[in-house]
C-alpha positions as CSV (number, residue, x, y, z in Angstrom):
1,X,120.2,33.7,100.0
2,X,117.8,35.1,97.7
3,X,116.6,39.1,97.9
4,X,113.7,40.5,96.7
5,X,113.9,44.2,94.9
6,X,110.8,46.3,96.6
7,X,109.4,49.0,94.7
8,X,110.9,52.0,97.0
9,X,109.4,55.1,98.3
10,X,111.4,57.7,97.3
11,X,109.6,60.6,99.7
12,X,107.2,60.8,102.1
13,X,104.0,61.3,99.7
14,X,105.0,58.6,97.4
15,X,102.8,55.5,97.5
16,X,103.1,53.6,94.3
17,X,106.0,53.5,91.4
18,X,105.6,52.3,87.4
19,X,108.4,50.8,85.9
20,X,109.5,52.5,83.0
21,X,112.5,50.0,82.0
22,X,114.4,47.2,83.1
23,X,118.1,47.1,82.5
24,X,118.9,43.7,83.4
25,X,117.2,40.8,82.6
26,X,116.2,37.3,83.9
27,X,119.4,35.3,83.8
28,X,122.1,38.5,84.4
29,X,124.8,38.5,87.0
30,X,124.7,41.8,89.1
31,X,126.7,43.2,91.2
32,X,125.5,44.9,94.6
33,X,125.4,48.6,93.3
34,X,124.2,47.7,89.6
35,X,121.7,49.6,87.9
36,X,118.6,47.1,87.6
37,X,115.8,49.5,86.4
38,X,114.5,53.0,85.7
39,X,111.3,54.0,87.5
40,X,109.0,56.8,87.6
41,X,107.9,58.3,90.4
42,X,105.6,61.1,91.0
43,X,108.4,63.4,91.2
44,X,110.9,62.3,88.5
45,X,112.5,59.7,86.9
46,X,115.0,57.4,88.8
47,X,117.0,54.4,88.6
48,X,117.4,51.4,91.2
49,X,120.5,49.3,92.6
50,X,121.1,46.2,93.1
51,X,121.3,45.6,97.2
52,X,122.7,42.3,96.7
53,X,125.6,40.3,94.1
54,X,123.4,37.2,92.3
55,X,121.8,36.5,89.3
56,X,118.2,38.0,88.3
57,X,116.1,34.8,88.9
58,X,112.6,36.4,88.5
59,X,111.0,39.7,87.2
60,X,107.7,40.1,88.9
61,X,106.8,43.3,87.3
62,X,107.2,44.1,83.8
63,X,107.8,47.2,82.1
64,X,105.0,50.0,82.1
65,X,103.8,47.7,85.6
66,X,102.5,50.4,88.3
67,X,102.7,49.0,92.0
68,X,102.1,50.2,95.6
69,X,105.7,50.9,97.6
70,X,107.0,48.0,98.8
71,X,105.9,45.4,96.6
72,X,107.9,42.4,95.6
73,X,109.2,43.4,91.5
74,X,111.9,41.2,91.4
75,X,114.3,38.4,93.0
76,X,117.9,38.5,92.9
77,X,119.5,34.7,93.9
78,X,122.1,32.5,93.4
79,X,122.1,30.6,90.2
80,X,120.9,27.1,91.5
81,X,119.6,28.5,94.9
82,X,115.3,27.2,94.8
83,X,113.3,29.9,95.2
84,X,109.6,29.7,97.3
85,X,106.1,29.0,96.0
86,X,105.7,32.3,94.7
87,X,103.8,34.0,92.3
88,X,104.0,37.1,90.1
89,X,101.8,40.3,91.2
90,X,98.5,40.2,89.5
91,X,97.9,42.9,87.2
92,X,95.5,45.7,88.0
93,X,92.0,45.6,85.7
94,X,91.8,48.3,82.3
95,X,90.1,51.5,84.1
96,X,87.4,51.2,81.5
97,X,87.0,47.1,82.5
98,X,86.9,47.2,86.5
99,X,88.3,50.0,88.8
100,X,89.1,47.3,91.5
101,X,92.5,46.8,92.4
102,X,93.2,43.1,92.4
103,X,96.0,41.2,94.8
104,X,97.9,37.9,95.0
105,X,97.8,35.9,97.7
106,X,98.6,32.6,98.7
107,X,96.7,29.8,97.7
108,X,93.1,29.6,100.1
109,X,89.4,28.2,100.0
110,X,87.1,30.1,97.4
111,X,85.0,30.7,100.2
112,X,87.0,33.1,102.1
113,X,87.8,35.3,99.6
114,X,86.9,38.8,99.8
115,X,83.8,40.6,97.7
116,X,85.1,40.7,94.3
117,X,83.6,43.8,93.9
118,X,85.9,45.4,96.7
119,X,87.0,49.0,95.3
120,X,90.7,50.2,95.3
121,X,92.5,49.6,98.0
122,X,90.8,46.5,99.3
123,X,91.4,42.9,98.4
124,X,89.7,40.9,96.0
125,X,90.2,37.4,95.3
126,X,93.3,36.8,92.9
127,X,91.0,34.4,90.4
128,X,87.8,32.6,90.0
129,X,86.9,29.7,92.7
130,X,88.4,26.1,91.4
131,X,86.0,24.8,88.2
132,X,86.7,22.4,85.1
133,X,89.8,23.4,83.2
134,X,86.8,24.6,80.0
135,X,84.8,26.6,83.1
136,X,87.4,29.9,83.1
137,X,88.1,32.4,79.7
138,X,91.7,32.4,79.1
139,X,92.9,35.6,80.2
140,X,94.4,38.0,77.2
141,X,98.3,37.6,77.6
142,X,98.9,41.3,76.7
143,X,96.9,41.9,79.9
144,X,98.7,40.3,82.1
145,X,102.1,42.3,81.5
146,X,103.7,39.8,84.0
147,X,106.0,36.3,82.9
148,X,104.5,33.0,85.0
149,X,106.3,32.4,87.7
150,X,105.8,30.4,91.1
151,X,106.3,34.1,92.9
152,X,103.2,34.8,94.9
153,X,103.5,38.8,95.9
154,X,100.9,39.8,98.6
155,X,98.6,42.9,98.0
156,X,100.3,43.8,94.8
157,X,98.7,45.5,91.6
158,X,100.3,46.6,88.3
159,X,98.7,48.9,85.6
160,X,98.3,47.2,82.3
161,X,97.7,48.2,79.1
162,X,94.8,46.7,77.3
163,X,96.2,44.5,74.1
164,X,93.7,46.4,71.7
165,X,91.0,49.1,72.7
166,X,88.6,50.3,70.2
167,X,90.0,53.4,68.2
168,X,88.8,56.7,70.0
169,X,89.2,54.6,73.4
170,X,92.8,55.9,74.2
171,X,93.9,52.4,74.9
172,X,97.8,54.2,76.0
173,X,96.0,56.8,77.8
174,X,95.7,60.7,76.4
175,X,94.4,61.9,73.3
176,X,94.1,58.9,70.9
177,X,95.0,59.3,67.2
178,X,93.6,57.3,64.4
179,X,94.0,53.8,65.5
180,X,95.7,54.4,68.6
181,X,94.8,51.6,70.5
182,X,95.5,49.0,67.7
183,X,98.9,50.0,67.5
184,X,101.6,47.9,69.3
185,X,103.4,50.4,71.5
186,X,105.8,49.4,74.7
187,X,104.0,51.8,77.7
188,X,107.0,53.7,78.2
189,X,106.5,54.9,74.1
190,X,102.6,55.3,75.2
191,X,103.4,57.5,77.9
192,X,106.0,59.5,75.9
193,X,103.6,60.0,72.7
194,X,101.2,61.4,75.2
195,X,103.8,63.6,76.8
196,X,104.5,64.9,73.0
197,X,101.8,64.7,71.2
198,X,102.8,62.4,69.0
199,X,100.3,60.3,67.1
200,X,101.1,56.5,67.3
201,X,98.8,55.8,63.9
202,X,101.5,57.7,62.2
203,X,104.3,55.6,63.4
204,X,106.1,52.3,61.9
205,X,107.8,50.5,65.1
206,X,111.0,48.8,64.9
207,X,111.0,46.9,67.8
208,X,110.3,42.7,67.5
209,X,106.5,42.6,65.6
210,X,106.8,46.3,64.8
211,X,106.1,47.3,68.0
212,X,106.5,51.0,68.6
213,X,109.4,51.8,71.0
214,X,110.1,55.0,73.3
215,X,113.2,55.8,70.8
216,X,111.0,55.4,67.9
217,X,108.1,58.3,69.6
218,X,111.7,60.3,70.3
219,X,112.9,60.5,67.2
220,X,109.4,61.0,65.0
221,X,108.7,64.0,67.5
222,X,111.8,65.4,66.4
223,X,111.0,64.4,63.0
224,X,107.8,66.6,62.7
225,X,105.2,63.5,62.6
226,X,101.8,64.6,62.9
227,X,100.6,66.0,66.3
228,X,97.6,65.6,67.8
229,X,96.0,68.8,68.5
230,X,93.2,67.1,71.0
231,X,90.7,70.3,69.5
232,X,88.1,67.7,67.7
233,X,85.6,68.1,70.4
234,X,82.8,70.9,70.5
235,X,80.9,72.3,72.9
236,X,77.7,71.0,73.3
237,X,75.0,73.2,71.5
238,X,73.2,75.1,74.8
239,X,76.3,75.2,76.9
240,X,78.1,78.1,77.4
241,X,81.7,77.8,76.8
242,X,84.1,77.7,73.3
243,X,85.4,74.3,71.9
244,X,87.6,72.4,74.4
245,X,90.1,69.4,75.0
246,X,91.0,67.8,77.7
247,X,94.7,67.8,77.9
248,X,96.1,64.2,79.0
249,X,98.0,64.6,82.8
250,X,101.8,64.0,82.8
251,X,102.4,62.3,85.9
252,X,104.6,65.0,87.3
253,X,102.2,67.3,85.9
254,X,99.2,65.2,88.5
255,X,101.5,64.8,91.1
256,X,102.4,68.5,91.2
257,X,98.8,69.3,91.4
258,X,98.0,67.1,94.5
259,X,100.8,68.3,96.1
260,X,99.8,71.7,95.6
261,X,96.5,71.7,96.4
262,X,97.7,70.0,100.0
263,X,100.1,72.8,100.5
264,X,98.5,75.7,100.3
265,X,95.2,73.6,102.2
266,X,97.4,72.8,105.0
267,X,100.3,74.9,105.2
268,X,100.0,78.2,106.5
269,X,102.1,80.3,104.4
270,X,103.4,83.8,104.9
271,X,105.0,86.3,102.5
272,X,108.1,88.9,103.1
273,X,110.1,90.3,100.4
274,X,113.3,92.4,100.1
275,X,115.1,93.5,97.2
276,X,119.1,93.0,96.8
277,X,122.0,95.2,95.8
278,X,123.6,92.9,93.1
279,X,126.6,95.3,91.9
280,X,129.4,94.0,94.0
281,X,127.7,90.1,93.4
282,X,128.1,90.7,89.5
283,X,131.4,91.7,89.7
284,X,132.5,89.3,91.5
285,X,131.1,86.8,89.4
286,X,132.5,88.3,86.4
287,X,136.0,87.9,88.0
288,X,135.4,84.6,89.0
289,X,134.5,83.4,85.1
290,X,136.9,85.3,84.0
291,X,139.8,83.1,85.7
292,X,141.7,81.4,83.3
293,X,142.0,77.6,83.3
294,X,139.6,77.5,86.6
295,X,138.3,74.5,88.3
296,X,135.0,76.3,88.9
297,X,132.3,76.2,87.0
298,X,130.7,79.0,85.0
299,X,129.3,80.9,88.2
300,X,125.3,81.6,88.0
301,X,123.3,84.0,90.0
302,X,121.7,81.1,91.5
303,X,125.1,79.9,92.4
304,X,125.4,82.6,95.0
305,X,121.5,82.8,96.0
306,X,122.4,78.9,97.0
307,X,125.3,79.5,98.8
308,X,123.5,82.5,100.9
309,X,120.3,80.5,101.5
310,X,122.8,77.6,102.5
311,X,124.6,79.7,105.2
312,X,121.2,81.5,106.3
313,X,119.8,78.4,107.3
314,X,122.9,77.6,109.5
315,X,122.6,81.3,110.8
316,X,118.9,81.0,111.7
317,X,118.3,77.5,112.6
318,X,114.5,78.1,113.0
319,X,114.2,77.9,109.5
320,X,116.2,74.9,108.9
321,X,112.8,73.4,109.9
322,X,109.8,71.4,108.8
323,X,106.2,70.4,110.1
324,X,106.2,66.5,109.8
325,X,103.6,64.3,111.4
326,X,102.5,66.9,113.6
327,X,105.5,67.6,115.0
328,X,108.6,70.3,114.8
329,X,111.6,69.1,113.3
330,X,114.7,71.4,113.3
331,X,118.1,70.1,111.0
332,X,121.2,70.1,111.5
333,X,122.2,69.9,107.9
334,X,121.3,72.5,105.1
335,X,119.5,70.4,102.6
336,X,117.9,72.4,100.0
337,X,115.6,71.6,96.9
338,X,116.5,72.9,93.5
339,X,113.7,73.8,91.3
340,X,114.2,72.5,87.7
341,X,111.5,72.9,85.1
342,X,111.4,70.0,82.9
343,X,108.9,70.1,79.7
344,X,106.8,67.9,81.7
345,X,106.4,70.0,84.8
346,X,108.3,71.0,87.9
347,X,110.7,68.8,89.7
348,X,113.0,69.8,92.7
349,X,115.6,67.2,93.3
350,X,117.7,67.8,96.8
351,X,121.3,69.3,97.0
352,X,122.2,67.5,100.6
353,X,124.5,68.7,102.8
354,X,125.3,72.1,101.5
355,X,126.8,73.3,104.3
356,X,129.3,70.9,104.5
357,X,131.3,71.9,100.7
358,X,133.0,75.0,99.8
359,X,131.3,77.4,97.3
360,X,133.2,75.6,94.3
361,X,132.1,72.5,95.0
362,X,128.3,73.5,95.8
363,X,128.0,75.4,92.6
364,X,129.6,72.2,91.1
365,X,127.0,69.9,92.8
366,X,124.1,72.2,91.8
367,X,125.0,72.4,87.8
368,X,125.2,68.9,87.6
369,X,122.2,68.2,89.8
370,X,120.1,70.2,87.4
371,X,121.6,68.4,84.4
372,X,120.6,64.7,85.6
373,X,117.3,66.0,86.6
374,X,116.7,67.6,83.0
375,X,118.6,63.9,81.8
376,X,115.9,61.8,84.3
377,X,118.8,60.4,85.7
378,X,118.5,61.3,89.5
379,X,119.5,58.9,91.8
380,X,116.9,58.0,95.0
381,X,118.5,59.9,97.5
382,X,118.3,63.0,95.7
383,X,114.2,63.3,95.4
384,X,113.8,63.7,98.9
385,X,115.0,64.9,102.2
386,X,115.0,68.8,101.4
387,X,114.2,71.3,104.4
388,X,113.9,74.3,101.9
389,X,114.0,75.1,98.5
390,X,115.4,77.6,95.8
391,X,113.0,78.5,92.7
392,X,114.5,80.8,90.5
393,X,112.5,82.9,87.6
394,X,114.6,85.7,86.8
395,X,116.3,84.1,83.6
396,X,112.2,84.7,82.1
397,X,112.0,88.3,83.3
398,X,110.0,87.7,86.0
399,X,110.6,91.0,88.7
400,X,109.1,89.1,91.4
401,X,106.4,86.3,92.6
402,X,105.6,84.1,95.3
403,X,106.7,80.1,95.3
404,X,104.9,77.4,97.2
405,X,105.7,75.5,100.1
406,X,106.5,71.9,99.6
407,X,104.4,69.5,102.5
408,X,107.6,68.7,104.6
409,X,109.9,71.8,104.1
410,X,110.0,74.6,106.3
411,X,110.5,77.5,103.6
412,X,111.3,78.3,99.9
413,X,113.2,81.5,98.5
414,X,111.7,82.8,95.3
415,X,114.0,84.7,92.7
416,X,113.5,87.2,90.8
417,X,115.3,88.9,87.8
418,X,118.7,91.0,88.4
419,X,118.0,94.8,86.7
420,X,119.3,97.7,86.6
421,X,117.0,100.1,87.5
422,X,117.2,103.6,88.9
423,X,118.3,104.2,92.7
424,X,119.0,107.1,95.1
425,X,122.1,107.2,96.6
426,X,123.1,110.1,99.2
427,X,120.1,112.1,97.2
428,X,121.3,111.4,93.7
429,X,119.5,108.9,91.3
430,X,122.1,106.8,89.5
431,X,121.6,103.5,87.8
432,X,121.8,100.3,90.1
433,X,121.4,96.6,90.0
434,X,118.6,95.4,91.7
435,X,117.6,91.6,92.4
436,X,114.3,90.7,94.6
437,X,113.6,87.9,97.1
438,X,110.6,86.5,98.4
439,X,111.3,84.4,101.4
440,X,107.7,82.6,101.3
441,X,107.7,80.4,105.5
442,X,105.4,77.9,107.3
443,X,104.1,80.0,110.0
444,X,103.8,76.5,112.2
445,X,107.6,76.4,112.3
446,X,108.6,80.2,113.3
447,X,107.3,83.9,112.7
448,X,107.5,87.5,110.8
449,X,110.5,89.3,113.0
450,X,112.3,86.0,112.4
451,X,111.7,85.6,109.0
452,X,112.6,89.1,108.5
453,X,116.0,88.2,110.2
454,X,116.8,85.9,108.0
455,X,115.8,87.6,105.1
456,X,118.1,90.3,105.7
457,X,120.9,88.1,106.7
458,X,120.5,86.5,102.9
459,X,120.6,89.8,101.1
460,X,123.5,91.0,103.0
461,X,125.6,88.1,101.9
462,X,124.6,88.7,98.2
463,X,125.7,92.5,99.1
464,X,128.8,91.6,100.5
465,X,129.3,88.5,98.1
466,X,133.0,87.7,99.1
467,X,131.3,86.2,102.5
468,X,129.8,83.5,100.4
469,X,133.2,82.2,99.4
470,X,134.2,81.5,102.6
């Protein structure tokens, strides 16, 4: 029986997906569980299974192809199984051609198409009304990104690169170099000469027709090819204002940005902040990496800040808690977000469960979650489902600041760095170690006096750190 690969919503906020890469092709044998692809979301990088054992009969999307959530990219089938009348997705217009979003549907009269000049997000016919074969332009086949195919796919629209803009036009998007948009370049080496600045003018591809590839962008970045600085434009003479560029978005850079502004628009926040005794929580920790030939990893601050914030949450269920839909949703579960800065921006991929391991394991689970995160290799499960979050700045010196609520979670606990700074104890001063928290809360999902509860009930389990290991 033949099963068709959707492009998945990984979170809440997500609404469309680009595919970065495919890893199998038409023809392969998978297996249910196979990696088939990598795709980007707003959040991360991710790859996709296989939900189903067959053979990769049809890609309906190709690489550097952006679609809505829960379109048809591909269908997985036996090997002489026939598939439906279908038809690949139609490729979204060049911004700088049309800014309509174009859709496949099944075949219908001319005349009850929609308006062609229907704006994104609503239909518009999939191709000129019937004519004489001479009547229609061939269509450029770099702008179609997509293999013919009978696979109709309804309401779907892929991104795709224009074969050749003009030079100055940014034909892969960003700050074009000298003959940027003449230069051959898979999208996923567009996106990631943007990311670095790398000039594709300067590069010689060796992928089939010297087409640029993401490994060749990789390894001429870390070459010290020419940059582009993105400084060549000037104020205009009158205005106020020095020289300028406008730096090219990352997409976790955009996303970030949206999300932000709709947090702090819609979620009212509140502040409290406490600092931490961490002598007894160093110590401790120096012990524990000090154990020879140990099955735990190399202990981190954050490694016991986790393991706090994990058991608070269980203490104090009314932060375990997130405003979703309008409604109040309290957890069973600790599942907590992980901030993890990335040169492209901020992602926060989600330990689940955290109250269901021992200390080991959790500080196990979190070193290796931050390493696929930094690697892009987070798996779709792990980009969403938090109910708080941990973002810690104290490895940069930062004494103390404020984090922001993600749209969904209940809370986030913002670290500071551990000092040692002077402290009076029974009237003397003496030299201690100080860490500070700031336990930033959606004020929909509880208040101060229980905030400040669980606040405290944090920092004494960093003072008395051998409660964290149990």
């Amino acid at each position: 029986m033949a099963y068709t690969v959707t492009m998945p919503q990984m979170g809440y906020d997500m609404t469309e997906g680009t595919i970065n890469a495919w890893l199998r092709q038409e023809g392969d044998a998978v297996t249910r569980g196979d990696t088939i692809a990598s795709i980007a979301t707003d959040k991360t990088d991710i790859e996709i299974e296989a939900y189903a054992s067959g053979v990769v009969r049809r890609i309906l999307v190709q690489a550097g192809g952006r679609v809505p959530v829960g379109t048809a990219i591909a269908i997985i089938a036996e090997p002489e199984e026939v598939l439906a009348d279908l038809r690949p997705a139609a490729p979204e217009q060049p911004p700088a051609a049309s800014a309509a979003v174009r859709s496949q549907r099944p075949e219908a009269p001319p005349a009850e198409a929609p308006d062609p000049a229907a704006g994104p997000g609503r239909p518009a016919p999939a191709g000129p009304p019937a004519a004489p074969p001479a009547a229609p332009a061939p269509a450029p086949p770099a702008a179609s990104g997509a293999v013919p195919s009978p696979i109709p796919v309804a309401a779907a629209a892929v991104r795709a690169e224009p074969a050749a803009a003009p030079p100055g036009a940014g034909g892969g998007g960003g700050a074009p170099g000298p003959g940027w948009g003449r230069v051959r370049a898979s999208p996923l080496a567009r996106r990631r000469a943007r990311e670095l600045g790398v000039d594709l003018g300067q590069l010689h591809g060796t992928g089939p027709g010297g087409r640029v590839t993401a490994d060749d962008v990789e390894r001429c970045s870390a070459a010290g090819v020419p940059r582009l600085t993105g400084f060549d434009r000037t104020a205009v003479p009158g205005e106020a204002g020095d020289p300028y560029a406008v730096v090219p978005l990352t997409r976790i850079r955009e996303a970030t940005a949206r999300r932000m502004v709709e947090s702090k628009s819609t979620i009212p926040h509140f502040y409290l902040t406490s600092s931490v005794d961490m002598a007894a929580g160093l110590a401790l920790r120096e012990q524990l990496n000090a154990l020879p030939e140990s099955t735990i990893p190399h202990i981190s601050v954050t490694d016991f800040v986790l393991r706090a914030l994990t058991l608070t949450l269980q203490r104090h269920p009314a932060l375990n808690a997130g405003w979703v839909g309008g409604e109040l949703r309290r957890y069973a579960r600790s599942n907590i977000a992980l901030a993890v800065a990335l040169p492209e921006g901020l992602v926060a991929p989600t330990l689940r469960d955290c109250d269901l391991v021992s200390f080991p394991e959790l500080a196990r689970r979190a070193h290796d979650l931050a390493a696929r995160a930094r690697a892009n290799r987070l798996r779709p499960q792990e980009t969403s489902g938090a109910h708080a979050a941990l973002s810690n700045l104290g490895m940069h010196g930062i004494h103390d600041f404020s984090a922001i609520i993600t749209p969904g979670q209940g809370s986030v606990l913002a670290v500071g760095a551990t000092e040692q700074t002077p402290v009076v104890v029974d009237g003397s001063v003496t030299a201690g170690w100080r860490m500070s928290l700031t336990l930033a809360i959606d004020h929909r999902i509880t208040d101060g006096a229980e905030g400040a509860e669980a606040l405290a009930h944090c920092c004494w389990l960093l003072e008395h750190p051998a409660a964290c290991l149990l």
